[in-house]
N, CA, C and O atoms as a Tripos MOL2 file, in Angstrom:
@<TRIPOS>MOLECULE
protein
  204   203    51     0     0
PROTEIN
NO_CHARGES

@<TRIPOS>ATOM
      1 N          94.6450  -20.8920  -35.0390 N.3       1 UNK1
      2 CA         93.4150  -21.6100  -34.7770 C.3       1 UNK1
      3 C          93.6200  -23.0580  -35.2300 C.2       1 UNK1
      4 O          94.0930  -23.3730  -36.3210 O.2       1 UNK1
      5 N          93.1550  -24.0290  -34.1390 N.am      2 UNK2
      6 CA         93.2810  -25.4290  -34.7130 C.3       2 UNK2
      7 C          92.4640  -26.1520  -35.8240 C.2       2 UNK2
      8 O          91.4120  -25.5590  -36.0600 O.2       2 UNK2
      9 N          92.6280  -27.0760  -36.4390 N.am      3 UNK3
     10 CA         91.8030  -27.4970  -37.1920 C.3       3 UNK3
     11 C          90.5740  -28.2190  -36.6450 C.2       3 UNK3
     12 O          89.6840  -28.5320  -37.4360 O.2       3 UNK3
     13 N          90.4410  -28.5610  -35.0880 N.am      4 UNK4
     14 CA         89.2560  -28.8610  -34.3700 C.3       4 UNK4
     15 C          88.7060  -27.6200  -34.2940 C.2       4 UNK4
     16 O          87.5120  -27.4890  -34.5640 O.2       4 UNK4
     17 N          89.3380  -26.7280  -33.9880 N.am      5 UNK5
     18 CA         88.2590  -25.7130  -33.7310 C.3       5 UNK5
     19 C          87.8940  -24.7910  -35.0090 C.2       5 UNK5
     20 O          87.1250  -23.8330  -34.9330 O.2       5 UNK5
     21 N          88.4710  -25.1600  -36.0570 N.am      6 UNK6
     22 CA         87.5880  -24.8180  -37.5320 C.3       6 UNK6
     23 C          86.3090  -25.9700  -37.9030 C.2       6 UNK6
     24 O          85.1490  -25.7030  -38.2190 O.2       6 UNK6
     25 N          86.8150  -27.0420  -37.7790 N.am      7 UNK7
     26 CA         85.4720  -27.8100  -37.6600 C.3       7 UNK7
     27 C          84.4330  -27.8530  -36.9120 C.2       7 UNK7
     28 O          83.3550  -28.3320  -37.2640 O.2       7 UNK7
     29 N          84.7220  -27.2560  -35.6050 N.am      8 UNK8
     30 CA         83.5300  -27.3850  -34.5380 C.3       8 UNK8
     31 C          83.0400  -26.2090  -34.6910 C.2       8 UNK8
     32 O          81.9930  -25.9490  -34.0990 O.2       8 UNK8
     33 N          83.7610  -25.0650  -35.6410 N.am      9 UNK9
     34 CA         83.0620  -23.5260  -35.7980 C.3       9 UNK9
     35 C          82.0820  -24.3210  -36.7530 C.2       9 UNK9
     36 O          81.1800  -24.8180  -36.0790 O.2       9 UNK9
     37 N          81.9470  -24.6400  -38.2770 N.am     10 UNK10
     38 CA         81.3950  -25.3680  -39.0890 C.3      10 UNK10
     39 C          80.5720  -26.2480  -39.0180 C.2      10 UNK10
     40 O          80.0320  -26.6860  -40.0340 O.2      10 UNK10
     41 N          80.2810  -26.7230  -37.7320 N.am     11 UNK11
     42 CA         79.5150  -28.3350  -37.7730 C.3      11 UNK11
     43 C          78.3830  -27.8510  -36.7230 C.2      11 UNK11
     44 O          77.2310  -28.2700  -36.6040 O.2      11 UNK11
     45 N          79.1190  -26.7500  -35.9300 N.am     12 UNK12
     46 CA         78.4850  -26.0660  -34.7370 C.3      12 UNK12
     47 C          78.5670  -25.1230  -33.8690 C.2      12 UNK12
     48 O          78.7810  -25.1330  -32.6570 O.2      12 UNK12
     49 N          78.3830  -24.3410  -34.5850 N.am     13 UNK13
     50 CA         79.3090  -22.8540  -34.2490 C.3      13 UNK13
     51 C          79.0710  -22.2230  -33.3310 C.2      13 UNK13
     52 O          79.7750  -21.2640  -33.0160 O.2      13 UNK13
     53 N          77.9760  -22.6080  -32.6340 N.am     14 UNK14
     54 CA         77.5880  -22.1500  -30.7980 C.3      14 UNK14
     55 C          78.5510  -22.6640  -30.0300 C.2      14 UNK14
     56 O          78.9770  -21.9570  -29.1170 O.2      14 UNK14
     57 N          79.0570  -23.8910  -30.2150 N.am     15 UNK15
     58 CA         79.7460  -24.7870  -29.7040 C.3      15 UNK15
     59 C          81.1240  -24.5400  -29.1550 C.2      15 UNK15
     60 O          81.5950  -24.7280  -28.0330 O.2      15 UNK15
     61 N          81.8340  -23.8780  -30.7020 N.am     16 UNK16
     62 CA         83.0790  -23.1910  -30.6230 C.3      16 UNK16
     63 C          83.3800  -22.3670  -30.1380 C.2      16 UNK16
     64 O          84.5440  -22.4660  -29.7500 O.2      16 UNK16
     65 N          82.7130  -21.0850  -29.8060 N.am     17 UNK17
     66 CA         82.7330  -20.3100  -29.1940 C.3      17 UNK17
     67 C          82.0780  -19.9730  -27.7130 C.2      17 UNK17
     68 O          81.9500  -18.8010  -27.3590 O.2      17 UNK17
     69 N          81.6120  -21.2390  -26.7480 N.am     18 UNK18
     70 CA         81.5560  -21.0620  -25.9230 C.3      18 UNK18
     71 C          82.3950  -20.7530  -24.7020 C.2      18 UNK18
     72 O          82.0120  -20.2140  -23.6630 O.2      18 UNK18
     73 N          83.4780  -21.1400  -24.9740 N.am     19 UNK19
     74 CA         84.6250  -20.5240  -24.0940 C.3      19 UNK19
     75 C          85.2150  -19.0740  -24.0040 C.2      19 UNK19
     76 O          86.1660  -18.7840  -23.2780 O.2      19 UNK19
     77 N          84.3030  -17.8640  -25.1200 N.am     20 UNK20
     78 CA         84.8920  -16.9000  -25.6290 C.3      20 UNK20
     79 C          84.3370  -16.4350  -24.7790 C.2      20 UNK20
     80 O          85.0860  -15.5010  -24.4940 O.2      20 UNK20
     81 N          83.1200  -16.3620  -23.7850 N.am     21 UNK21
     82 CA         82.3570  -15.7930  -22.8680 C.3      21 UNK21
     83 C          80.9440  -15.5690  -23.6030 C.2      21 UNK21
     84 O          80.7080  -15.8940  -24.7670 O.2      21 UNK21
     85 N          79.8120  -14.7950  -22.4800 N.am     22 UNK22
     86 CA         78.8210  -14.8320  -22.7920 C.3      22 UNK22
     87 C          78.0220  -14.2550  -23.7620 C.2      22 UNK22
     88 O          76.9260  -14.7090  -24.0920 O.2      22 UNK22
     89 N          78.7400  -12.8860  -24.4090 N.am     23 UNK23
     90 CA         78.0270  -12.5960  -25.6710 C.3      23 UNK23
     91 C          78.1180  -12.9720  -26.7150 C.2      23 UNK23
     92 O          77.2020  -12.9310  -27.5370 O.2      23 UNK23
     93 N          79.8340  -13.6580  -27.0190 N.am     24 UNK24
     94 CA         79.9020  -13.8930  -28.4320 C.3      24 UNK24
     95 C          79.1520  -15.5120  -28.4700 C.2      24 UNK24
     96 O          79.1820  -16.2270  -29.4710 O.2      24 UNK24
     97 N          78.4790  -15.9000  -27.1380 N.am     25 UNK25
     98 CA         77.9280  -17.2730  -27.3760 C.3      25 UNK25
     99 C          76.3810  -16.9160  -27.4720 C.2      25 UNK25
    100 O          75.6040  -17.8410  -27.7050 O.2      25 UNK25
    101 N          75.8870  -15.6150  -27.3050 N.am     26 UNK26
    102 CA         74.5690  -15.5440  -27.8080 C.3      26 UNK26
    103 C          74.5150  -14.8600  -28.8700 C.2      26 UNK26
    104 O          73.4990  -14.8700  -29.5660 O.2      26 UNK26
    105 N          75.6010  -14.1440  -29.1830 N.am     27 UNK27
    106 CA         75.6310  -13.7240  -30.6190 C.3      27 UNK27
    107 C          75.7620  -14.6610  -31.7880 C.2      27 UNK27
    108 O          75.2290  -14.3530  -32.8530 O.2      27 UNK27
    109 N          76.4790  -15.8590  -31.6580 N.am     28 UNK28
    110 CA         76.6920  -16.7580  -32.3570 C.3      28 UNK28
    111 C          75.6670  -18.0430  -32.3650 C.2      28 UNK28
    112 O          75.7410  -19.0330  -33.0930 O.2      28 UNK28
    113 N          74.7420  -17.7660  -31.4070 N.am     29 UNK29
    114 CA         73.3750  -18.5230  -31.0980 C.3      29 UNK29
    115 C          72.7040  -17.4390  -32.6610 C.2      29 UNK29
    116 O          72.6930  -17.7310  -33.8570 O.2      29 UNK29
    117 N          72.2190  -16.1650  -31.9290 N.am     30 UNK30
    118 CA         71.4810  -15.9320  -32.9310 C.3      30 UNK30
    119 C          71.8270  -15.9050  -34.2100 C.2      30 UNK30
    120 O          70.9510  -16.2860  -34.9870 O.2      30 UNK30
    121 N          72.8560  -15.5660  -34.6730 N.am     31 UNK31
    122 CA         73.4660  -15.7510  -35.6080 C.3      31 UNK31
    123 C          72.9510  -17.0170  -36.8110 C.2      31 UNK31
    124 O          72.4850  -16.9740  -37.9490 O.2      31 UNK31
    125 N          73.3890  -18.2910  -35.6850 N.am     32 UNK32
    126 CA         72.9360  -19.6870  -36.0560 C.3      32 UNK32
    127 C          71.3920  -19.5420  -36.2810 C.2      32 UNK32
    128 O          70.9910  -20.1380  -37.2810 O.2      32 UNK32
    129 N          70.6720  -19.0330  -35.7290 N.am     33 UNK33
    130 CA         69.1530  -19.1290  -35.4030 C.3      33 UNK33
    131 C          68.6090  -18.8220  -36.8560 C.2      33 UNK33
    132 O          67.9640  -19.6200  -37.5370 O.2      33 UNK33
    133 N          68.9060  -17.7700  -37.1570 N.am     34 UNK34
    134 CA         69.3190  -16.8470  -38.2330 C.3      34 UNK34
    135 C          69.1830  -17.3000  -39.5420 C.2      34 UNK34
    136 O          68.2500  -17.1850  -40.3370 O.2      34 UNK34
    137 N          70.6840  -18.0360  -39.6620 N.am     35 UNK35
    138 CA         70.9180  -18.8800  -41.1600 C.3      35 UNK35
    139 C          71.9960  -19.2030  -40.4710 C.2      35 UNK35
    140 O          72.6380  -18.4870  -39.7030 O.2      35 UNK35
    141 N          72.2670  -20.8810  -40.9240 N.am     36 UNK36
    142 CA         73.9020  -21.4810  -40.3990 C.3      36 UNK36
    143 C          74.9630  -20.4510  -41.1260 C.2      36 UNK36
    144 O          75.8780  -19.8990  -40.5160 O.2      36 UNK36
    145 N          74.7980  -20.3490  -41.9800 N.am     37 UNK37
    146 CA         75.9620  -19.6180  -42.9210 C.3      37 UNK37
    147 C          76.6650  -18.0290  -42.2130 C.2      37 UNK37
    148 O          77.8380  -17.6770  -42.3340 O.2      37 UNK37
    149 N          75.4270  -17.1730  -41.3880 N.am     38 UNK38
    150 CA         76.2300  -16.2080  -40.9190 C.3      38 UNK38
    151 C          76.4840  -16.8050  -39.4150 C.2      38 UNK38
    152 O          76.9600  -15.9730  -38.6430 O.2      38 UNK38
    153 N          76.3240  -17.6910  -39.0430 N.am     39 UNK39
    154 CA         76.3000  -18.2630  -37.4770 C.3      39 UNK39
    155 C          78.0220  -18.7150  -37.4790 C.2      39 UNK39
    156 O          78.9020  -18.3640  -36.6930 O.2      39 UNK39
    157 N          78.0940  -19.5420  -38.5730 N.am     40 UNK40
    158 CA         80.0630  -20.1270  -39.2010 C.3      40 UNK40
    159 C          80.3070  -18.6510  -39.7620 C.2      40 UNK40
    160 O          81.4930  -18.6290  -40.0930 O.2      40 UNK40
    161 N          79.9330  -17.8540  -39.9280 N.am     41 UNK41
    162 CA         81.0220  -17.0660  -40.2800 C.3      41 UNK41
    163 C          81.3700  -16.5180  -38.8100 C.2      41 UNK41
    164 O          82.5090  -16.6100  -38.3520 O.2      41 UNK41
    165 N          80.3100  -15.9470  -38.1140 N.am     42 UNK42
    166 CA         80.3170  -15.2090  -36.8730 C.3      42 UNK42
    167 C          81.4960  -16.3340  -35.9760 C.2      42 UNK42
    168 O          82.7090  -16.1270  -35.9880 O.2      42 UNK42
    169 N          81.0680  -17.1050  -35.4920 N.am     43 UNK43
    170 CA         82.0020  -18.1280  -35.1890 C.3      43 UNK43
    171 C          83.7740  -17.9640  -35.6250 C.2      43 UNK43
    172 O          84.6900  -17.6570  -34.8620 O.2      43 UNK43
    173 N          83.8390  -18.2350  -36.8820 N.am     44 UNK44
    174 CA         85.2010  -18.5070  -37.0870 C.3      44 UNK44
    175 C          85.6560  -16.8090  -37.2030 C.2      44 UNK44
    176 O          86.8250  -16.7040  -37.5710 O.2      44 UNK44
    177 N          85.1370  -15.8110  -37.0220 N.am     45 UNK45
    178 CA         85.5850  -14.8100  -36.7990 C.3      45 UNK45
    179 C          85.8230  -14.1470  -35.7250 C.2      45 UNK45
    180 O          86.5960  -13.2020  -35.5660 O.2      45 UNK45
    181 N          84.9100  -14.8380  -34.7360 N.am     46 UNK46
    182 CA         85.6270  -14.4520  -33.1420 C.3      46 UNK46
    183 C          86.6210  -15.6310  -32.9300 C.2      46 UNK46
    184 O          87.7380  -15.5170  -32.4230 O.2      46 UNK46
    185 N          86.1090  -16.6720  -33.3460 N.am     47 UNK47
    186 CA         87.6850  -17.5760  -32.7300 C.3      47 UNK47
    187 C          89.4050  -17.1180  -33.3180 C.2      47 UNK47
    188 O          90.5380  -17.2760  -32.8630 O.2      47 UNK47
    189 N          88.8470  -16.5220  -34.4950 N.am     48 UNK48
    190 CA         90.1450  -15.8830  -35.4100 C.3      48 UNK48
    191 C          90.6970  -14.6310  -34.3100 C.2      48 UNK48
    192 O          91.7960  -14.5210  -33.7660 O.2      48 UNK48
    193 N          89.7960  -13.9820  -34.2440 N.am     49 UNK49
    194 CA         90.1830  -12.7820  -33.5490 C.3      49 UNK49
    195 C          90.5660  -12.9240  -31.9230 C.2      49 UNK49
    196 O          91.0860  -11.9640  -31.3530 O.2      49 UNK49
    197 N          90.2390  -14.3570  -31.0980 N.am     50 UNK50
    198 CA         90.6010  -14.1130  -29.7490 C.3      50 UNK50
    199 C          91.9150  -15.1990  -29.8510 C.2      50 UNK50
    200 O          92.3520  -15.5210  -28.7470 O.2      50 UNK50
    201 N          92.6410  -15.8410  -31.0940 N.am     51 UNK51
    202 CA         93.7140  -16.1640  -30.8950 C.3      51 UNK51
    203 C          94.7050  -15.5770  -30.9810 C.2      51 UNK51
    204 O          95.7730  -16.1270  -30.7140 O.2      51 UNK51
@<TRIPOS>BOND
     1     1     2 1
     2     2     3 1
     3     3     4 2
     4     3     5 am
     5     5     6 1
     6     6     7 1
     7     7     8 2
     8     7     9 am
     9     9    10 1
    10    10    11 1
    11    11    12 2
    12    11    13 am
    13    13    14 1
    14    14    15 1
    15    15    16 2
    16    15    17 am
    17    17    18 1
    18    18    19 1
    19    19    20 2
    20    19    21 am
    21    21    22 1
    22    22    23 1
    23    23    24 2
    24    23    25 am
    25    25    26 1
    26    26    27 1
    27    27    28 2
    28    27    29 am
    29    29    30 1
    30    30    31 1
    31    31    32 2
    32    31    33 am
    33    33    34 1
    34    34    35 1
    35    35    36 2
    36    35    37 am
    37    37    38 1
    38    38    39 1
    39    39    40 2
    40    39    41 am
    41    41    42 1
    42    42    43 1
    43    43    44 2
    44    43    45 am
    45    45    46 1
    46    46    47 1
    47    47    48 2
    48    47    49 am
    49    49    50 1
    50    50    51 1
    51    51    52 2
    52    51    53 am
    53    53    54 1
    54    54    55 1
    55    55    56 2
    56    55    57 am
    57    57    58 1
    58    58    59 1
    59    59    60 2
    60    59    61 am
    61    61    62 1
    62    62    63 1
    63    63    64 2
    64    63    65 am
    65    65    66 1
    66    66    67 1
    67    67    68 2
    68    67    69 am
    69    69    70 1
    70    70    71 1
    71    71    72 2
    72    71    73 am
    73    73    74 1
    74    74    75 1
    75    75    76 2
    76    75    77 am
    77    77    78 1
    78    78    79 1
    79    79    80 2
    80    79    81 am
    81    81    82 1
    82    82    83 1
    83    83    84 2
    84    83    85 am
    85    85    86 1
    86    86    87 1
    87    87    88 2
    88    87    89 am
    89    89    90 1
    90    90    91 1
    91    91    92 2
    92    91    93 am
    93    93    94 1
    94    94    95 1
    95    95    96 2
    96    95    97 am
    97    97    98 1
    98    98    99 1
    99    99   100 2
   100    99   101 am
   101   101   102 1
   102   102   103 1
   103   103   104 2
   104   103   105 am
   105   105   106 1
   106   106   107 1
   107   107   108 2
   108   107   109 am
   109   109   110 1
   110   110   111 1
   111   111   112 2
   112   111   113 am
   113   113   114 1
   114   114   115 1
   115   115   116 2
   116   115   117 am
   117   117   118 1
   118   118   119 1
   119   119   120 2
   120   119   121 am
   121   121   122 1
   122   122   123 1
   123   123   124 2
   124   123   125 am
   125   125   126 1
   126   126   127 1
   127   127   128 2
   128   127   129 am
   129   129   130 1
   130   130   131 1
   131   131   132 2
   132   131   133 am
   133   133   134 1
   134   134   135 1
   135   135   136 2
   136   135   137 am
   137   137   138 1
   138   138   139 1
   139   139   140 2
   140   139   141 am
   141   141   142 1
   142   142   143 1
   143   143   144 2
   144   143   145 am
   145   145   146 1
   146   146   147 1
   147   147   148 2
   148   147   149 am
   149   149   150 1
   150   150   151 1
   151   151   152 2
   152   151   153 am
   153   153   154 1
   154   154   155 1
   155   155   156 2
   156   155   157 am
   157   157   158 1
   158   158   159 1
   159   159   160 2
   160   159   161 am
   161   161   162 1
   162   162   163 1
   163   163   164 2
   164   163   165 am
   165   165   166 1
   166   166   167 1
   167   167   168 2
   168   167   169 am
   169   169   170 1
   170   170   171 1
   171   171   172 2
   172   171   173 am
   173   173   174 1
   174   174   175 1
   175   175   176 2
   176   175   177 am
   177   177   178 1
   178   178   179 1
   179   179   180 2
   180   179   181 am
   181   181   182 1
   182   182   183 1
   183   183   184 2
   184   183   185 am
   185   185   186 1
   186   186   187 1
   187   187   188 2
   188   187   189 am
   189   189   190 1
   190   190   191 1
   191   191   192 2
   192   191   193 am
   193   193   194 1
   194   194   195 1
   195   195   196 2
   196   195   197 am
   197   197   198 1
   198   198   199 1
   199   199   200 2
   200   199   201 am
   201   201   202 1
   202   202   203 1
   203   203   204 2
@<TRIPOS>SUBSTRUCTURE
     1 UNK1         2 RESIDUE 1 A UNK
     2 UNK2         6 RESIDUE 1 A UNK
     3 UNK3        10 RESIDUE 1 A UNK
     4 UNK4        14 RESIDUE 1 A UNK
     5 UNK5        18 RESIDUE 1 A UNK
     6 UNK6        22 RESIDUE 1 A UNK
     7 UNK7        26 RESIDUE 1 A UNK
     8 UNK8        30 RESIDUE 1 A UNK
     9 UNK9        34 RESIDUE 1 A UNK
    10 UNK10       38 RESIDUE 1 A UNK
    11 UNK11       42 RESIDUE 1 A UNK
    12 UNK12       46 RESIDUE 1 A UNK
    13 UNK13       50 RESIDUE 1 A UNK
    14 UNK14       54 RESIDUE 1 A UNK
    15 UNK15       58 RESIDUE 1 A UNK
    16 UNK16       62 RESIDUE 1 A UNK
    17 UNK17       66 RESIDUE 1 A UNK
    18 UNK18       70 RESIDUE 1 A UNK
    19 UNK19       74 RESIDUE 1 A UNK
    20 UNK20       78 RESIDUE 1 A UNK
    21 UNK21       82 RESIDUE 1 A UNK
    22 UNK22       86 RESIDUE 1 A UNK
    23 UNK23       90 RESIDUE 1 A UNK
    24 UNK24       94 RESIDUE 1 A UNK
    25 UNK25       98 RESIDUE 1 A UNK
    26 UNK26      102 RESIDUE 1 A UNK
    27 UNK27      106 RESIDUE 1 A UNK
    28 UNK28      110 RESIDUE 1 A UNK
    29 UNK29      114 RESIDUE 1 A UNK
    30 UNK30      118 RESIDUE 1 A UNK
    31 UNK31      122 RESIDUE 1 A UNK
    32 UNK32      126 RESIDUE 1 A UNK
    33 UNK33      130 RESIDUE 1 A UNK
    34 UNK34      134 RESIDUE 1 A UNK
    35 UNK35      138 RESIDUE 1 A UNK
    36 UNK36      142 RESIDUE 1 A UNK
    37 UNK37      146 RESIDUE 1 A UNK
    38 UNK38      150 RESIDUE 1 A UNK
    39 UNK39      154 RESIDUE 1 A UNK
    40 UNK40      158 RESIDUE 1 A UNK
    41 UNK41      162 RESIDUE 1 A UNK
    42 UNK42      166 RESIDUE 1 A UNK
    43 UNK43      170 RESIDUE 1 A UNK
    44 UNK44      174 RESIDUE 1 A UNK
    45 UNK45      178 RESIDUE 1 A UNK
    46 UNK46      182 RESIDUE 1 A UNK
    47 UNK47      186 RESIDUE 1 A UNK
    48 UNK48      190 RESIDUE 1 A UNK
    49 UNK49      194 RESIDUE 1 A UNK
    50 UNK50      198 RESIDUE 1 A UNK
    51 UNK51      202 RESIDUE 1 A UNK
């Protein structure tokens, strides 16, 4: 995983994972909606897992 895409999980974690397809970008919406804190985790854990 790049270090852009650890920051863009962190700064905006809907963001990062929009290329992963459509659930992990509404999962990571609500997530965010939620509390930022499980939205960056959700985030940097699908980007971890689809590299």
């Amino acid at each position: 995983m790049s270090c852009f895409r650890v920051l863009l999980c962190v700064i905006f974690p809907p963001l990062a994972v929009i290329d992963k397809g459509c659930g992990s970008f509404l999962i990571v919406c609500l997530l965010t909606v939620v509390g930022w804190v499980p939205g960056v985790l959700g985030a940097l854990i699908i980007c971890r897992e689809a590299d």
